[in-house]
N, C-alpha and C positions, 0 to 999 in steps of 0.2 A: 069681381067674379073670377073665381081662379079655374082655368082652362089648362089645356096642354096647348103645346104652341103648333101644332101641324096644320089646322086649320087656319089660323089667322096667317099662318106666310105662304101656306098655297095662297089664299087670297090677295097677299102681297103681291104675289109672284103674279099670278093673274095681270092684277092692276097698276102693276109697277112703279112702285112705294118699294119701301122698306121699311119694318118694325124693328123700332129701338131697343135696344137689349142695354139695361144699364146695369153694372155690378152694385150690389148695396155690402154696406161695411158695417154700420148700426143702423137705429131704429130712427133716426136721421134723415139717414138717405132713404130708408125705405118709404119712410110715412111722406119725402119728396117726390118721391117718382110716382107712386100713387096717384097722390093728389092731383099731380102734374098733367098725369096720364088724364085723371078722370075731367080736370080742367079742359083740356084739348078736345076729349072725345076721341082718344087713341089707344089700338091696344097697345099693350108693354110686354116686354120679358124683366122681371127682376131674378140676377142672378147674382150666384156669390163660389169664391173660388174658393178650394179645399182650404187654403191658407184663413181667407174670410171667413169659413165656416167654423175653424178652430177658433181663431180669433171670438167670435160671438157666441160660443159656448158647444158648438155641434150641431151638425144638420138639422135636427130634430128642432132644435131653437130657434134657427132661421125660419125652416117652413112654420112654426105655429106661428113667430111675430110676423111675419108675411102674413099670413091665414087671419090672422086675428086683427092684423090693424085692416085689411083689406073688409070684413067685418066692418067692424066696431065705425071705419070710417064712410061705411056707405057704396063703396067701390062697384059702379056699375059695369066698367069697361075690360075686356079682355085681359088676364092679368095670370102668367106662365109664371111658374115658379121654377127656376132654371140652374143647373149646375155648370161651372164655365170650368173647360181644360179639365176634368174629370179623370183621376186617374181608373182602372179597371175597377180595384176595389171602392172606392171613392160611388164612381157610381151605383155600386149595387148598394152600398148604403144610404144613398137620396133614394132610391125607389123605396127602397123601405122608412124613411124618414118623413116623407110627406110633400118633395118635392112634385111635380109635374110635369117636369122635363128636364130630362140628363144630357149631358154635353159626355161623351169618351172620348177624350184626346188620342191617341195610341200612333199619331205621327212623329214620335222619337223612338217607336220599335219597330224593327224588319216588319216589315209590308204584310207578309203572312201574318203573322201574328197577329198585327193590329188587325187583320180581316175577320181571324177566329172570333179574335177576345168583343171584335163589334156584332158579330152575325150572334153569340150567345145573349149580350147587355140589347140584341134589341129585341130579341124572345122577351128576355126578364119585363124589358121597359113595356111592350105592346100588351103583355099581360096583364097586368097593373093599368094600362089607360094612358101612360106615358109616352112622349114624344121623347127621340132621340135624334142627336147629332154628330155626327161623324167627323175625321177631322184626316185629311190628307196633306200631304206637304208643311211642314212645319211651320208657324206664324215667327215671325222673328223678332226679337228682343226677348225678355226674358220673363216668366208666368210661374210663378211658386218654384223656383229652381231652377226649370229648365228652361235653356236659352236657344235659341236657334237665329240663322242667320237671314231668315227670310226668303224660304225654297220656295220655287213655285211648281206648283201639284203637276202628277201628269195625268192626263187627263183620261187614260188606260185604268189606271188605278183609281180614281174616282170612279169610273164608270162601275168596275167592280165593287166597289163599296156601296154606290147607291145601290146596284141589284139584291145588297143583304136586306134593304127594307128601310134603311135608316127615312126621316123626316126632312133632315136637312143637312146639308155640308158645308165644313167649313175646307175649302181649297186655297191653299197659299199662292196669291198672284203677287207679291213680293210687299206685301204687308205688315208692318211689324208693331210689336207693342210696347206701350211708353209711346215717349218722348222721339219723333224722328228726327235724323241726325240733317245733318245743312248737305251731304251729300246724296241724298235718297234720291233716288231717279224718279219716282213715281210708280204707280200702278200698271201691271201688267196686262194692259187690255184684249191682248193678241192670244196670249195664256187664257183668259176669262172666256173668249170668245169660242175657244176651243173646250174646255171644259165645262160649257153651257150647253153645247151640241152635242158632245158626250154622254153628260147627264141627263138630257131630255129638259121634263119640265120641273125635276126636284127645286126648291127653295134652295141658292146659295147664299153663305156667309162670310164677310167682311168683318174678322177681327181687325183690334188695330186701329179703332175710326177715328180715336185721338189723332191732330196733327197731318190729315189726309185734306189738301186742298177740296173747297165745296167741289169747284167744277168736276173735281176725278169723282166725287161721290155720286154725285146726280150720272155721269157718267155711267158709274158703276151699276147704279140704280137700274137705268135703260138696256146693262147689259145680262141683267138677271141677279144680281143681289138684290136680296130678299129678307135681308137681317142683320144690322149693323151695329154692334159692340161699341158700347163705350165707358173708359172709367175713366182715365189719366185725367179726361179733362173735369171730370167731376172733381176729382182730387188735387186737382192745381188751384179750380176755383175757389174749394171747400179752403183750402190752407189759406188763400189770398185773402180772403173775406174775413176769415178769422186772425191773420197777422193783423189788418188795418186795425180790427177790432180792438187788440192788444194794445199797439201801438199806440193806440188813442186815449189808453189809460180805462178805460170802462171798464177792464178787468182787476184792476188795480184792488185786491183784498182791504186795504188800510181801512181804517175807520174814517177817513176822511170823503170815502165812495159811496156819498148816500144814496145811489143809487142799487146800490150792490148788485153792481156788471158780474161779477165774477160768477154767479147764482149760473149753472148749466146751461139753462133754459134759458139765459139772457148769453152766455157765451156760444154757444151752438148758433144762434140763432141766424146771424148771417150767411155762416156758411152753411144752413137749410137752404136759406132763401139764394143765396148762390147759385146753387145745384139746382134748386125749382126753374130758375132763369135757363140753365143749359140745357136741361132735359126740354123745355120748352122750344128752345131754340135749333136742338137738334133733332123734335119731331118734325117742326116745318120741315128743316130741310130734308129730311127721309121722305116727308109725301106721307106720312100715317094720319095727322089732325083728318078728326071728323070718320075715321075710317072702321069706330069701335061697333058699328053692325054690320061686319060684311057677311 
């Protein structure tokens, strides 16, 4: 059932869970999180970045194989169709595309600016029926180009952003994406806590959820996020599952492979079932399972 995502993370936020947000890359990963979702009885965000979207043919192809497998496979549970780090232009083309919910990045431009270019994309977006997301303080490590070091948001300026209307924020408490380095300090809880009183009762967002010890999450969880990003670790699993696979010769083309591993559907397969495991394992720990009629 494809929703926009405002209602299901007020009700996060409410209940103090967080809804998974996982990137999808192909028809793989999407028909995984799906099912995953619909398994648990959890809503989802399936999102996909400017970079993804090129990659899989254009927004337009994303939202219908989103649309159509959520269809064709029965899909009862909450299910946002979501653009992640959105540049200006970027989002007005998912609202016209068939997305449900837009993500505008605009925390690598002067502070004005980003407030402009967010207060016009959430006219556009609330016309259309679409949720949107805001995005202060820059997430750090690096997201289709741009790299940032991990700022954390002030909470003046959030406060001003949530007043244009947006859905939900994503606020930099020293968060980054990929892979964290062996020197990361952790999560800025002091930061969170001020920009949770700031903002009221908006949904906050925890990019970055790769690589974030549980306890900081469930932490995080308690302290108002409301929406937790994840791809790295899809992507670490997805390549793992499919090295072993290799590895093991089952893809092996020669005519000696009467199995013919190599056939897609038999190479993909692991690193499907991979991802089905993670996403499973990182609705528990969000607190979404069971939570698809709030």
């Amino acid at each position: 059932m494809i929703v926009n995502a405002a209602r299901m993370l007020r009700a996060a936020k409410e209940g103090h869970y967080a809804v998974g947000h996982f990137n999808t890359n192909n028809l793989e990963w999407t028909k995984a999180i799906l099912l995953t979702a619909q398994k648990m009885n959890a809503p989802v965000i399936i999102s996909c970045s400017e970079g993804a979207g090129k990659y899989m043919g254009g927004f337009k192809v994303v939202a219908a194989m989103v649309r159509a497998l959520d269809e064709s496979l029965g899909i009862t549970v909450p299910v946002a169709i979501h653009l992640d780090h959105g540049t200006y232009e970027g989002a007005k083309k998912c609202i016209e595309a068939g997305f449900s919910s837009i993500m505008f990045d605009g925390s690598s431009l002067p502070f004005e600016e980003n407030l402009a270019k967010t207060k016009e994309l959430v006219n556009l977006a609330h016309d259309k029926g679409l949720s949107i997301e805001a995005e202060v303080g820059a997430i750090g490590g690096t997201e289709d180009g741009i790299t940032a070091d991990g700022e954390v948001a002030d909470p003046e300026e959030c406060r001003k952003i949530v007043d244009l209307g947006v859905d939900f924020l994503a606020a930099g408490i020293g968060n980054i994406h990929g892979i964290y380095p062996e020197n990361w300090t952790g999560l800025h809880f002091d930061a969170l806590e001020k920009i949770n009183k700031a903002t009221g009762n908006i949904p906050l967002v925890l990019h970055g959820g790769t690589g974030i010890p549980d306890d900081q999450i469930v932490k995080a969880i308690k302290g108002g996020i409301s929406k937790i990003n994840v791809n790295t670790d899809c992507q670490l699993v997805f390549a793992e599952a499919t090295q072993e696979y290799c590895k093991a010769g089952k893809a092996d083309p020669s005519a000696a492979n009467k199995e013919k591993g190599y056939d897609p559907r038999k190479l993909l397969k692991p690193g499907y079932e991979a991802i089905c495991k993670k996403v499973e394992e990182k609705i528990r720990l969000f607190g979404s399972e069971g939570k698809a009629n709030y």
